[in-house]
C-alpha positions, 0 to 999 in steps of 0.5 A, a space after each residue: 500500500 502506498 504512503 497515499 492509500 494508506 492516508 485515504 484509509 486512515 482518513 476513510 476511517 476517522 469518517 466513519 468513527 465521527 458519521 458511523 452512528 446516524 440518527 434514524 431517517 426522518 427524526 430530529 437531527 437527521 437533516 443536520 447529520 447528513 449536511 455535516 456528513 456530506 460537507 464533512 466527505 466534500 471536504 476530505 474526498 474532494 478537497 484533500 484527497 482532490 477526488 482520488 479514485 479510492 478516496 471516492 469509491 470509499 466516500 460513497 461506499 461509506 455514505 451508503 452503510 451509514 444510510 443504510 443503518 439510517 433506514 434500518 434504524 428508522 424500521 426500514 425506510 426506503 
């Protein structure tokens, strides 16, 4: 792995440590988690990683498990 990846992983990483625990879908403080967490992904895949290809693919894998559990959480919204 190089120097670069490795960086990418470790900021992948603290992303999902500070977004991992989203409230449920449609309750309060939802809109305000997800403008934080995609300002918060804007601001490390394309600002600081300049949209390198892992920093993506991670960014957006990371955005959907967290949704995912938003959902899960909320019984399952779609």
């Amino acid at each position: 792995m190089t120097n670069e990846e490795n960086e990418i992983m470790k900021d992948i990483y603290f992303f999902l440590r500070d977004h991992g625990d989203p409230p449920p879908i449609n309750t309060d403080g939802c809109e305000e988690f997800w403008f934080r967490a995609g300002q918060d992904l804007v601001d490390m895949v394309g600002k600081k990683w300049d949209n390198h290809p892992l920093a993506k693919k991670l960014g957006l894998a990371l955005i959907v498990y967290i949704e995912n559990k938003s959902k899960d959480m909320a019984g399952g919204v779609k």
